[in-house]
The first five atom37 places (N, CA, C, CB, O) and aatype in JSON, in Angstrom:
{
  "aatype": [20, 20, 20, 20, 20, 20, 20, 20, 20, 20, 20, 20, 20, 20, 20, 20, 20, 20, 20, 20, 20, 20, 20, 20, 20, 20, 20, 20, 20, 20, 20, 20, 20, 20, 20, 20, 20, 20, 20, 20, 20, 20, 20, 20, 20, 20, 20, 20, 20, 20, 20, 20, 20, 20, 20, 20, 20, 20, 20, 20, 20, 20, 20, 20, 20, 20, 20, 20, 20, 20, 20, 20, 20, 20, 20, 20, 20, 20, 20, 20, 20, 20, 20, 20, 20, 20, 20, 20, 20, 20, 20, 20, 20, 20, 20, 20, 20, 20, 20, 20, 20, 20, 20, 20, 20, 20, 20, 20, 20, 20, 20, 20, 20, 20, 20, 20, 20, 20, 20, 20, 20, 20, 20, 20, 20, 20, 20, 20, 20, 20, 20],
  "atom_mask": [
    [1, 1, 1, 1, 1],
    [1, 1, 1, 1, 1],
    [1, 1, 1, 1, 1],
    [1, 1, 1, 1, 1],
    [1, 1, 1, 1, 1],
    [1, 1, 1, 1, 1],
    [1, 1, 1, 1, 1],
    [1, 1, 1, 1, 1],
    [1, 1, 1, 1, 1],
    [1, 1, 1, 1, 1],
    [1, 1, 1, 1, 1],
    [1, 1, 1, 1, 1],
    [1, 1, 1, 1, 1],
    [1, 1, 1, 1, 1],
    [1, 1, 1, 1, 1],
    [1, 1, 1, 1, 1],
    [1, 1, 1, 1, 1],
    [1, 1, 1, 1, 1],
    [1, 1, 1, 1, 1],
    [1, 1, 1, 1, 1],
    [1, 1, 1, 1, 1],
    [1, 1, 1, 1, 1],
    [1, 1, 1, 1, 1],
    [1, 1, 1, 1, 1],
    [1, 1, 1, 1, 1],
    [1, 1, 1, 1, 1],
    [1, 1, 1, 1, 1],
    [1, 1, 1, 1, 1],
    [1, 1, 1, 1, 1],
    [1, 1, 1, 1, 1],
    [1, 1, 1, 1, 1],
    [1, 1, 1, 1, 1],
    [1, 1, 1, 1, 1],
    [1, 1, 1, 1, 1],
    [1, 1, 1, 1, 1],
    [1, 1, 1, 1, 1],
    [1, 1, 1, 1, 1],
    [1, 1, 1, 1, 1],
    [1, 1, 1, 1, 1],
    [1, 1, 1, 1, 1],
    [1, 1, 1, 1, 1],
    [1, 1, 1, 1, 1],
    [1, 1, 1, 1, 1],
    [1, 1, 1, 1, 1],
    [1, 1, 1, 1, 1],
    [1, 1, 1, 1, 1],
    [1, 1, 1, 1, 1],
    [1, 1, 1, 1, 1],
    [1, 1, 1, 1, 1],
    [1, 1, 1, 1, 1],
    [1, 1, 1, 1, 1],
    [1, 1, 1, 1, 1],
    [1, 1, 1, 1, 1],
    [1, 1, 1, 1, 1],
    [1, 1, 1, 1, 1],
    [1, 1, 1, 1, 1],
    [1, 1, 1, 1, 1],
    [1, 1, 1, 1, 1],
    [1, 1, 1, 1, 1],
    [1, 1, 1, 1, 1],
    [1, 1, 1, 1, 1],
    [1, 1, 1, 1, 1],
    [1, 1, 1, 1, 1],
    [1, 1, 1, 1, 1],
    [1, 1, 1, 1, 1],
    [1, 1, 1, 1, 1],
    [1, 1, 1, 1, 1],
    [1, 1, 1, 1, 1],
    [1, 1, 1, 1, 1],
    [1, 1, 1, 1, 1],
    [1, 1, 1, 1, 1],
    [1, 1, 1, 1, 1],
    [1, 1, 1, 1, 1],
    [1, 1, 1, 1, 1],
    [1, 1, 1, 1, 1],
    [1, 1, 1, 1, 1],
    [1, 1, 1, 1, 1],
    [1, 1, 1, 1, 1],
    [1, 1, 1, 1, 1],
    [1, 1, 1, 1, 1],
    [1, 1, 1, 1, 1],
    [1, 1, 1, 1, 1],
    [1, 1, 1, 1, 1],
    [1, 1, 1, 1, 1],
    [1, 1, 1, 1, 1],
    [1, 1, 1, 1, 1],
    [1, 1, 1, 1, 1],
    [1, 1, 1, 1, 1],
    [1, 1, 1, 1, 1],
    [1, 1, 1, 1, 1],
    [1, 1, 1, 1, 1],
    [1, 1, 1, 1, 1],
    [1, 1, 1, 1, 1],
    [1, 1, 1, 1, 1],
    [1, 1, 1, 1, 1],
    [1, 1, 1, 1, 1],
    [1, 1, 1, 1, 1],
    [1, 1, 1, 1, 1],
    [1, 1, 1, 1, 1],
    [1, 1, 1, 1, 1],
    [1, 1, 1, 1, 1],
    [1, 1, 1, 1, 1],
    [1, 1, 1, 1, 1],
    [1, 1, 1, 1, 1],
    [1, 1, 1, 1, 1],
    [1, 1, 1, 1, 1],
    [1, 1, 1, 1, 1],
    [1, 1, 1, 1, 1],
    [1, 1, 1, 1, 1],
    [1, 1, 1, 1, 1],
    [1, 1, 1, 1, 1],
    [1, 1, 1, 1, 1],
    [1, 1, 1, 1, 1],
    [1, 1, 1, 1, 1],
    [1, 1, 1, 1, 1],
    [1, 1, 1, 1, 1],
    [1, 1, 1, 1, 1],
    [1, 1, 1, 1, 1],
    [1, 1, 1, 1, 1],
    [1, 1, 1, 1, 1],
    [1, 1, 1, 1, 1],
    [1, 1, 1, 1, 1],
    [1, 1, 1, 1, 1],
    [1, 1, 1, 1, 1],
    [1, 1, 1, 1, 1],
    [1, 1, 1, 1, 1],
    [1, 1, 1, 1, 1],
    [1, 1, 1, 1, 1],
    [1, 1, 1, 1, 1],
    [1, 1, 1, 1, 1],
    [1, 1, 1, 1, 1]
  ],
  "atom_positions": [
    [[82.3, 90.38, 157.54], [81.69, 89.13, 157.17], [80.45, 88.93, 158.06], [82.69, 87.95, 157.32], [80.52, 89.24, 159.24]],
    [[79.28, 88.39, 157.52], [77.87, 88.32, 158.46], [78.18, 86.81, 159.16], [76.1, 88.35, 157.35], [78.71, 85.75, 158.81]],
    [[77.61, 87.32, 160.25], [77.33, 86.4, 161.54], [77.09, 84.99, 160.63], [75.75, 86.97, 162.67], [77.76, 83.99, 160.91]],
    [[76.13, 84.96, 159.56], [76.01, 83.44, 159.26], [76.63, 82.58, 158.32], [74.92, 83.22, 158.98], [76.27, 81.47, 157.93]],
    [[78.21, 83.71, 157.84], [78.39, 82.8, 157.22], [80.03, 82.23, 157.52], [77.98, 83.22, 155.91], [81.19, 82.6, 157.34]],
    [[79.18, 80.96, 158.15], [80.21, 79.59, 158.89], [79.63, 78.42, 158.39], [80.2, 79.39, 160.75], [78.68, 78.47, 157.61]],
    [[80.13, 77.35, 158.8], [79.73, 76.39, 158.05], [79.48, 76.1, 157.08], [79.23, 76.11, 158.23], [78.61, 75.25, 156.89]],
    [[80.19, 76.75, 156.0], [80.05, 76.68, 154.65], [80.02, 75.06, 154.63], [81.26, 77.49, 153.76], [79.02, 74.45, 154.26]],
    [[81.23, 74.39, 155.07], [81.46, 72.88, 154.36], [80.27, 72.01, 154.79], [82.97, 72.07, 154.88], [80.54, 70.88, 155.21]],
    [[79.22, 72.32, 154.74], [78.05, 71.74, 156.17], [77.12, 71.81, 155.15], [77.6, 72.83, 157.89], [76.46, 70.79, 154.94]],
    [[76.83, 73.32, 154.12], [76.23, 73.65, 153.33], [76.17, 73.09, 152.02], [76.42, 74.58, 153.38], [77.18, 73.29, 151.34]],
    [[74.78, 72.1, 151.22], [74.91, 71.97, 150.34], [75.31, 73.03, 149.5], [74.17, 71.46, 150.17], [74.71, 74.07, 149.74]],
    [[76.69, 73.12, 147.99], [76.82, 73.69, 147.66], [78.02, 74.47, 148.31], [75.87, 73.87, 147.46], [78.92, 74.91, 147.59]],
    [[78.05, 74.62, 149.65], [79.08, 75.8, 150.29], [78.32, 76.72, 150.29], [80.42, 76.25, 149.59], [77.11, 76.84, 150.14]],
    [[79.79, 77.92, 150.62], [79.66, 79.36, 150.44], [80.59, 79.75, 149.22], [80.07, 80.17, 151.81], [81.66, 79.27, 148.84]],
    [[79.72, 80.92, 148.7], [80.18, 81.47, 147.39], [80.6, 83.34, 147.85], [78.64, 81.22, 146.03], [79.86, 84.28, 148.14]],
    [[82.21, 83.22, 147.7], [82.1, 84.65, 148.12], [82.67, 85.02, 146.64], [83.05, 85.21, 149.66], [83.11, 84.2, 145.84]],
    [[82.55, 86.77, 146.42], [82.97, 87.39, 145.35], [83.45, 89.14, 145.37], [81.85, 87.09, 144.47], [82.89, 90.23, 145.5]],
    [[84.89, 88.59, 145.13], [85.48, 89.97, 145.07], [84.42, 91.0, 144.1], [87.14, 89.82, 144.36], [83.9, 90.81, 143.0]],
    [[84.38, 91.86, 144.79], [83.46, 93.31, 143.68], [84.27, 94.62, 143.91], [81.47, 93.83, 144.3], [84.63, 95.23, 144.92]],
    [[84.39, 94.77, 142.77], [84.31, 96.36, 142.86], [83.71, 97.38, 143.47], [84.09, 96.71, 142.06], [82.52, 97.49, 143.18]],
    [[84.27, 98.42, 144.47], [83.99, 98.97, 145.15], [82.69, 100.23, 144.99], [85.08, 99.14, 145.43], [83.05, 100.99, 144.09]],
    [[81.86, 100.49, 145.34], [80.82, 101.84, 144.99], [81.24, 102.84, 144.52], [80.17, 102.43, 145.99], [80.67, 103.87, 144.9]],
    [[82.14, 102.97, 143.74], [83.0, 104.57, 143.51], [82.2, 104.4, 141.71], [85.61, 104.57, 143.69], [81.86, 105.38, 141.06]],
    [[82.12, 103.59, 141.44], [81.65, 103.26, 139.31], [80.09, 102.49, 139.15], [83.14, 101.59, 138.28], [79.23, 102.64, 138.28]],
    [[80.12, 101.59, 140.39], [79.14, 100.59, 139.58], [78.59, 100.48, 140.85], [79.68, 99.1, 138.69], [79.08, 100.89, 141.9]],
    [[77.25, 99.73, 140.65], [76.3, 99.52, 142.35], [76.14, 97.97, 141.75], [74.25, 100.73, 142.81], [76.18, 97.58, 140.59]],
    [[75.97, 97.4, 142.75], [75.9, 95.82, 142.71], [74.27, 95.51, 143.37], [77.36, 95.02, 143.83], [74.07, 96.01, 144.48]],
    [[73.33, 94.88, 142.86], [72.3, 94.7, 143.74], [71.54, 93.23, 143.23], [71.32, 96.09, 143.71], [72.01, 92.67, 142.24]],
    [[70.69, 92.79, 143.73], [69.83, 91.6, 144.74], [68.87, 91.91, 143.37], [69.09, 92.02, 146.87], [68.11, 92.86, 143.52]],
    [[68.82, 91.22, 142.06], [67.41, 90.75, 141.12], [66.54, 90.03, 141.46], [67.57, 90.11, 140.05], [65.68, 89.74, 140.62]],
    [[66.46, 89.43, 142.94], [65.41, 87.85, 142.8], [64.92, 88.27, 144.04], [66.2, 85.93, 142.76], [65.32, 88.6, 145.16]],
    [[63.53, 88.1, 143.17], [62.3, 87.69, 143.72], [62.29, 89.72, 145.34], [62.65, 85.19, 144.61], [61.68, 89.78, 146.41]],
    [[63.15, 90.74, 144.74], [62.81, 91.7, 145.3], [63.32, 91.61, 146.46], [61.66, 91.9, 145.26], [62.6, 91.9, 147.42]],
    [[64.92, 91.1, 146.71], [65.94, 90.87, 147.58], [65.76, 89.49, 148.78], [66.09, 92.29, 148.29], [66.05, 89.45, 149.97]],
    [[65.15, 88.42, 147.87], [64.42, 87.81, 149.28], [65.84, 87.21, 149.72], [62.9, 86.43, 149.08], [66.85, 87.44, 149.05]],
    [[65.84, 86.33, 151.03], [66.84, 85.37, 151.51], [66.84, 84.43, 151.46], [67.13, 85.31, 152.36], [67.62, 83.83, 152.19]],
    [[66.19, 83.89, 150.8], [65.41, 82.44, 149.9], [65.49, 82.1, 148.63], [64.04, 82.43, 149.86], [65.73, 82.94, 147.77]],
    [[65.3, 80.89, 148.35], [65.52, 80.94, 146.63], [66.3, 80.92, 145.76], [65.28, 81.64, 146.15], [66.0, 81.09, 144.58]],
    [[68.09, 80.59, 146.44], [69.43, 79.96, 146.83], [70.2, 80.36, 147.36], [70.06, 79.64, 146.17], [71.03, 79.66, 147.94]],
    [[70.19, 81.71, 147.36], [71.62, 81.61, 148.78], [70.99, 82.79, 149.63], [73.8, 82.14, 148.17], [70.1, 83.56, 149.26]],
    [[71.84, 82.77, 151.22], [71.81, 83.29, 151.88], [72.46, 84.57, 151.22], [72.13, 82.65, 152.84], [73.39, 84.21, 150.51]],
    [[72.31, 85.81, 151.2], [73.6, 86.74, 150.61], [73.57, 88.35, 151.36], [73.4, 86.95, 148.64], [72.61, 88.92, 151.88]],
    [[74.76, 88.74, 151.22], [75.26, 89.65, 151.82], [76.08, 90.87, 151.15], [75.89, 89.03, 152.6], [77.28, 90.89, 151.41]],
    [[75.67, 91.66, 150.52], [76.8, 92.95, 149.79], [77.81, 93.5, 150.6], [76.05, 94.35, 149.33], [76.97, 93.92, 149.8]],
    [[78.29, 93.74, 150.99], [79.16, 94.5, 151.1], [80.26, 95.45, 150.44], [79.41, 94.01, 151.52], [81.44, 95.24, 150.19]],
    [[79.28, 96.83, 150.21], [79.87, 97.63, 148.99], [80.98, 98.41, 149.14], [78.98, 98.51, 148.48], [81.6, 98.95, 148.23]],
    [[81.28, 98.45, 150.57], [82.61, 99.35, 151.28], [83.77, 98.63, 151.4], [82.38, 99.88, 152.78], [84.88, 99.14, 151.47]],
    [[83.48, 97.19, 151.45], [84.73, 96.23, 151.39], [85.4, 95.97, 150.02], [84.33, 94.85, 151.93], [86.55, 95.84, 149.61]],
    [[84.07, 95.95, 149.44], [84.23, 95.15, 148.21], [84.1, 93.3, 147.87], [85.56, 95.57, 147.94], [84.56, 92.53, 147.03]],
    [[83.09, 93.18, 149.19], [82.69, 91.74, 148.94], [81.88, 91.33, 148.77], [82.81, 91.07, 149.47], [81.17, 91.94, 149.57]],
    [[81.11, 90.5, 148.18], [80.05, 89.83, 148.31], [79.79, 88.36, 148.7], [79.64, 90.02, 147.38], [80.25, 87.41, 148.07]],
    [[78.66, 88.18, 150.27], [79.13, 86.83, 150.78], [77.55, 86.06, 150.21], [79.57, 86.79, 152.84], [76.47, 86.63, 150.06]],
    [[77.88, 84.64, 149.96], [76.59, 83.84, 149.5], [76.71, 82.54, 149.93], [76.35, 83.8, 147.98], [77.72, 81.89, 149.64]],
    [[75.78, 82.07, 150.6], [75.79, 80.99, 151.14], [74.5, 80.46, 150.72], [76.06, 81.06, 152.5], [73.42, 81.02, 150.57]],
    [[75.0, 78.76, 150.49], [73.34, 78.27, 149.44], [72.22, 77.4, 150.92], [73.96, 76.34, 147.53], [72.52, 76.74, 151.91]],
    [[71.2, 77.79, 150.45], [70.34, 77.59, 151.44], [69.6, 76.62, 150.46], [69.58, 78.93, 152.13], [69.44, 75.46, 150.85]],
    [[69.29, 76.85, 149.67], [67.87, 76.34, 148.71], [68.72, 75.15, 147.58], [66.93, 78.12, 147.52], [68.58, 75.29, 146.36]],
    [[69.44, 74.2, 148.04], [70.68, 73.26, 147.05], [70.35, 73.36, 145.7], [70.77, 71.5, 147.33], [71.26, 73.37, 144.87]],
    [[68.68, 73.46, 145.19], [68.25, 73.65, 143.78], [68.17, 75.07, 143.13], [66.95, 73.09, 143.68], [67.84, 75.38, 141.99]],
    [[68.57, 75.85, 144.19], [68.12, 77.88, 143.13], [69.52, 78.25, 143.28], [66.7, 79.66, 144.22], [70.48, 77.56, 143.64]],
    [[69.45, 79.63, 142.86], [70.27, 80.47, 142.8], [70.05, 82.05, 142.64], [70.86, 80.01, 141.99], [69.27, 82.34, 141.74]],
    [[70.5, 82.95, 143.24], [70.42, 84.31, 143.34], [70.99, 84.59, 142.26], [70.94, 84.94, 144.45], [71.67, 83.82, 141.57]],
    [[70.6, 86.34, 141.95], [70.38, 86.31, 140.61], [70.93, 88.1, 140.99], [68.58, 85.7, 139.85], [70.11, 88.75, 141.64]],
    [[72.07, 88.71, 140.65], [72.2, 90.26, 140.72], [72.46, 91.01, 139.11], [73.62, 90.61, 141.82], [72.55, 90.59, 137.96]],
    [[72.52, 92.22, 139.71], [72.38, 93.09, 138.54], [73.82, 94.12, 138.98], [70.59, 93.97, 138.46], [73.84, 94.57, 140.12]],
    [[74.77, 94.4, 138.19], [76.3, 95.76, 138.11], [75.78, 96.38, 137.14], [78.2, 95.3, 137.63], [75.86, 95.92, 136.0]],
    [[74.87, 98.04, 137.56], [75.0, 99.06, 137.31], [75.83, 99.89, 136.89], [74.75, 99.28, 137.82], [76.71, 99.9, 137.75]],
    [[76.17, 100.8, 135.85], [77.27, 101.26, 136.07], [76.66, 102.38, 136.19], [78.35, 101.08, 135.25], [75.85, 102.52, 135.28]],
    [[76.71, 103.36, 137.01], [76.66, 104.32, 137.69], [76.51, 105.79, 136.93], [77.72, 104.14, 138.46], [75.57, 106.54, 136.68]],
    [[77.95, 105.8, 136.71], [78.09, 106.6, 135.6], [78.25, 107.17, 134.08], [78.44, 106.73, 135.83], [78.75, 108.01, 133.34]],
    [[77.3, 105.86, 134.22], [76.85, 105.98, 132.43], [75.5, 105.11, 131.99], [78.28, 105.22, 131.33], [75.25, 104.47, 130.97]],
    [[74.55, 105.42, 133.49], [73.32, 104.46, 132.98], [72.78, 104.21, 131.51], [72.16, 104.94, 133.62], [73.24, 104.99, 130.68]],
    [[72.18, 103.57, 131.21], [71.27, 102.08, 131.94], [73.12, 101.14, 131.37], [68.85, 101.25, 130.56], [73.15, 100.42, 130.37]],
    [[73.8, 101.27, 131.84], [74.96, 99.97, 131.14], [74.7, 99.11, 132.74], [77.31, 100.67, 130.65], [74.67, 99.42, 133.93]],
    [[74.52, 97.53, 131.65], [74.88, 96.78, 132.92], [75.2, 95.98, 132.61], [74.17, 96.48, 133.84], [75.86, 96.09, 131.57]],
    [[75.02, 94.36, 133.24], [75.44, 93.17, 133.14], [74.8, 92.48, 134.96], [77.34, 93.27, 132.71], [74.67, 92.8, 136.14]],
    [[74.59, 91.33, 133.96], [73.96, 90.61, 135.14], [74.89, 88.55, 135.43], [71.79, 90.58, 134.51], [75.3, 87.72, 134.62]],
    [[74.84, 88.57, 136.45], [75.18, 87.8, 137.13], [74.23, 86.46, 138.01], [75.77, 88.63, 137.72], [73.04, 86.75, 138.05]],
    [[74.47, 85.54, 138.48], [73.82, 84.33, 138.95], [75.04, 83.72, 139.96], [73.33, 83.27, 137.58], [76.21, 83.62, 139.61]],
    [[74.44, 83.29, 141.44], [75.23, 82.48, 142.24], [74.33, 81.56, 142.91], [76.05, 83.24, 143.19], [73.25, 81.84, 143.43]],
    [[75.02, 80.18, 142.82], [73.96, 79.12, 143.71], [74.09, 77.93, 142.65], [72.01, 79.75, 143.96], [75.1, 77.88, 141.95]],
    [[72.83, 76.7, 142.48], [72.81, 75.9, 142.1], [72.26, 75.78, 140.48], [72.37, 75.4, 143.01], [71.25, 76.27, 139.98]],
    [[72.96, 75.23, 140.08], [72.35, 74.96, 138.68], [72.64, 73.97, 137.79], [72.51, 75.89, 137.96], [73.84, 73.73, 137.84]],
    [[72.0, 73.22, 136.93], [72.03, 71.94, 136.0], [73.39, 72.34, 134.74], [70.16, 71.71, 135.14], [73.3, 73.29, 133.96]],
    [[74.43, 71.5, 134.81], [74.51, 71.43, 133.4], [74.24, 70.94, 132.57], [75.06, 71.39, 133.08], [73.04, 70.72, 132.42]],
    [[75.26, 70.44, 131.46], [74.38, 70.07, 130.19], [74.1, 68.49, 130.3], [75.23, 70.47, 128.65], [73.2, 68.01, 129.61]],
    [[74.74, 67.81, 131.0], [74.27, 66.54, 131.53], [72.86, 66.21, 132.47], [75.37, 66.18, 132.29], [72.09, 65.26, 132.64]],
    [[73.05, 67.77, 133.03], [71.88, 67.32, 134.16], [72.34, 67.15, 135.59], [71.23, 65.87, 133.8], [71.56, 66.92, 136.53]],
    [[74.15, 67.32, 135.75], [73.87, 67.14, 137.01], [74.14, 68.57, 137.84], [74.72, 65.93, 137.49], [74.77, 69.37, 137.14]],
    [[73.84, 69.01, 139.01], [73.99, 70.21, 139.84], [74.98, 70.76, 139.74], [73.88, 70.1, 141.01], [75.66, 70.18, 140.58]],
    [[75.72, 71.64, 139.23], [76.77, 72.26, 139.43], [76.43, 74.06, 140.25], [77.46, 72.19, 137.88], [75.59, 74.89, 139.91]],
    [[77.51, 74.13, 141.43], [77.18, 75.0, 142.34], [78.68, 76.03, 141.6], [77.1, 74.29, 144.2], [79.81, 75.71, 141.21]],
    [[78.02, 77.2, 141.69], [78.84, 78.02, 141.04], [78.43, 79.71, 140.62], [79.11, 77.22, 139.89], [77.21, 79.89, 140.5]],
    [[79.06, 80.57, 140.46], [78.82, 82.17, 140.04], [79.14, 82.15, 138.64], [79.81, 83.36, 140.85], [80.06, 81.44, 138.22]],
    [[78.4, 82.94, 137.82], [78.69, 82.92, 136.31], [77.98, 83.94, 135.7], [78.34, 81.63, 135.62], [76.77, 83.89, 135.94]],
    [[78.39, 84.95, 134.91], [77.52, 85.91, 134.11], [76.85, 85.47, 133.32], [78.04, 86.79, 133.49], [77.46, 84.88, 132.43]],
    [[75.42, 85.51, 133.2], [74.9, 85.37, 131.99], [74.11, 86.36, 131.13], [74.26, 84.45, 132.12], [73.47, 86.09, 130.12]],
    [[74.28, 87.59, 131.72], [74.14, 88.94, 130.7], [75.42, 90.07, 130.58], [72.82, 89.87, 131.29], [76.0, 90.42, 131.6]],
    [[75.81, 90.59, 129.29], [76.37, 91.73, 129.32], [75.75, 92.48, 128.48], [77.61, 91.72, 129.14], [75.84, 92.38, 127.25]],
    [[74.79, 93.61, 129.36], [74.38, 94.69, 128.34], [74.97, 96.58, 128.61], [72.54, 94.56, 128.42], [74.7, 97.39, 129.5]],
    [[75.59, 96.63, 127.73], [76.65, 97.64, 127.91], [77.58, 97.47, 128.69], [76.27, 98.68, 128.24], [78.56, 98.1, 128.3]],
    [[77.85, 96.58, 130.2], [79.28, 96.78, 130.63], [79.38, 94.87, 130.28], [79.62, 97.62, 132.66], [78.47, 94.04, 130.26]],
    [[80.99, 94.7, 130.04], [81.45, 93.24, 130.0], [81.69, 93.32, 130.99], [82.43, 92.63, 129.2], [82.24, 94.35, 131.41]],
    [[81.32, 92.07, 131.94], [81.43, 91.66, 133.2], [82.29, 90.18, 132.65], [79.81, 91.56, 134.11], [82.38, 89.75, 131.5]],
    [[83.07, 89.41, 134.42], [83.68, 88.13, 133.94], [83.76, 88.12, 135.47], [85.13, 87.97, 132.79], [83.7, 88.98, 136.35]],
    [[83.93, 86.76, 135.42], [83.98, 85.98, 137.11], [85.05, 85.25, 137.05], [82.68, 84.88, 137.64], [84.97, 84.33, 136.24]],
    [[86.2, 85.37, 137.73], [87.55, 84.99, 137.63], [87.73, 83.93, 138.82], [88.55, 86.29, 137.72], [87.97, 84.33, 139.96]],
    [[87.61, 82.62, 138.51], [87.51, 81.22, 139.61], [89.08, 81.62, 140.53], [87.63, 79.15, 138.48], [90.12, 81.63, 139.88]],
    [[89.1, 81.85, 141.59], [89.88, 82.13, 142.33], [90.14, 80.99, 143.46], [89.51, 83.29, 142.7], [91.05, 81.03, 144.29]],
    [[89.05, 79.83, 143.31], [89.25, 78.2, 143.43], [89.09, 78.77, 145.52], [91.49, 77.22, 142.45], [88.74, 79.89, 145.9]],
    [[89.42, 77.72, 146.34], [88.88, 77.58, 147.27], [90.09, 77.68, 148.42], [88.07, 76.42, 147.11], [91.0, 76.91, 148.7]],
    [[89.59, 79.36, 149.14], [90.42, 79.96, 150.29], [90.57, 78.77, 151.39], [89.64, 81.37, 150.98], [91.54, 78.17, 151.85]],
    [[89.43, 78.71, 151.57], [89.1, 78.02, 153.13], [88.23, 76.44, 152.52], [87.69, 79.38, 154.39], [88.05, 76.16, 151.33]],
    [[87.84, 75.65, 153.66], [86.89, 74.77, 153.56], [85.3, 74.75, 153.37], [87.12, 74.3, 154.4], [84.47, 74.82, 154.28]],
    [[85.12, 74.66, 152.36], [83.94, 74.97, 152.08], [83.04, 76.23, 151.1], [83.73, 74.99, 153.16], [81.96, 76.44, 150.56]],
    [[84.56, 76.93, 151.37], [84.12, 78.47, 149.98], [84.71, 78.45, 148.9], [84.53, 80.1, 150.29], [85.81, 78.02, 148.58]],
    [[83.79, 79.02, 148.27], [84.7, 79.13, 146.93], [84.79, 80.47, 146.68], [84.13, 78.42, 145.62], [83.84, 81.17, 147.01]],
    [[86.1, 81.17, 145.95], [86.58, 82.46, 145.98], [85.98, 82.59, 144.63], [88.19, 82.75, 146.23], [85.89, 81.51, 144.04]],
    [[85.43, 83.86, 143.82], [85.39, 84.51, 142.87], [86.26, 85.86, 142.5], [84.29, 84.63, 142.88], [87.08, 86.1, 143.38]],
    [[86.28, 86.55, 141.7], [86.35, 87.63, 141.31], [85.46, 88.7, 140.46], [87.16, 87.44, 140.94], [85.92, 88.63, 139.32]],
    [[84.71, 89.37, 140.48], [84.04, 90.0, 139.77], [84.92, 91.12, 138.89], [83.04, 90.45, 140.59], [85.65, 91.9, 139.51]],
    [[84.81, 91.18, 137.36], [85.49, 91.92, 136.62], [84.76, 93.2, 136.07], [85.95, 91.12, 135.68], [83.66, 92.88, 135.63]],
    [[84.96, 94.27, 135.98], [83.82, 95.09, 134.93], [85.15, 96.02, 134.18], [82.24, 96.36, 135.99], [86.29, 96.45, 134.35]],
    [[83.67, 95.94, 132.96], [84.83, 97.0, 131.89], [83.75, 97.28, 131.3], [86.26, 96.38, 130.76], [82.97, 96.74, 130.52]],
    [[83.93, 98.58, 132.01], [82.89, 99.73, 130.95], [83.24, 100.26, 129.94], [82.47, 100.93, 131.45], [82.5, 100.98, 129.26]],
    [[84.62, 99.95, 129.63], [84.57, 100.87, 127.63], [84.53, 99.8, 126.97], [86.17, 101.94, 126.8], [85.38, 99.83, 126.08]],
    [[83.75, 98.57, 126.99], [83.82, 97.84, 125.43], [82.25, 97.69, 125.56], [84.9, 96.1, 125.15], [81.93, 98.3, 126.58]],
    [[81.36, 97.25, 125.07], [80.26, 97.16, 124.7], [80.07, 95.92, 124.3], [79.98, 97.99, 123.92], [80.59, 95.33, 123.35]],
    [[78.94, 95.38, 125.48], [78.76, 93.65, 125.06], [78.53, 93.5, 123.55], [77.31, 92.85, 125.85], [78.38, 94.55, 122.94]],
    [[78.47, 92.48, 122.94], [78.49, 92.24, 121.94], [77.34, 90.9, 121.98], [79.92, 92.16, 121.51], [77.05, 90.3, 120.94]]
  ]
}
């Protein structure tokens, strides 16, 4: 776990962590803005554990990744963590897929370990084909 992420409950938003699948099928990586640390969350891969840590810095953005699958490029699916409007308008802080192209991805609410985080799960299934 990186040095900065404490104080989640301090953090607009919290911390957003997310179980991933390990580097053996799929690579997990950083779409926004060319890996910055800005622009909603603080974030952290960790591809040997299998975690991914996110902490919101920016209460209005959100980071934005891409699951490769490895061994059967270009299949992917893309993902979003941090802040965002719903259909009312008000902020909802949260992880959610909003692409599947060639692998189905799903984020499984695993609701809140500690004070201040919220647990995910990251899902992939490379034999069905987004639709």
């Amino acid at each position: 776990m990186p040095s900065w992420y404490d104080d989640c409950a301090k953090a607009a938003g919290g911390c957003l962590s997310i179980k991933i699948p390990t580097e053996k099928e799929f690579n997990i990586g950083n779409t926004t803005f060319g890996a910055s640390t800005s622009g909603g969350t603080q974030w952290c891969i960790d591809h040997l554990q299998g975690y991914m840590y996110n902490k919101v810095v920016d209460p209005f953005g959100a980071m934005y990744y891409e699951v490769d699958d490895i061994l059967s490029a270009p299949n992917q699916c893309r993902f979003l963590v941090g802040g965002e409007q719903d259909s009312t308008g008000k902020l909802e802080y949260h992880a959610r897929v909003y692409n599947n192209a060639g692998l189905t991805c799903s984020l499984k609410d695993l609701k809140h370990p500690a004070k201040g985080v919220h647990l995910y799960e990251l899902s992939v299934d490379p034999t069905s084909l987004a639709k």
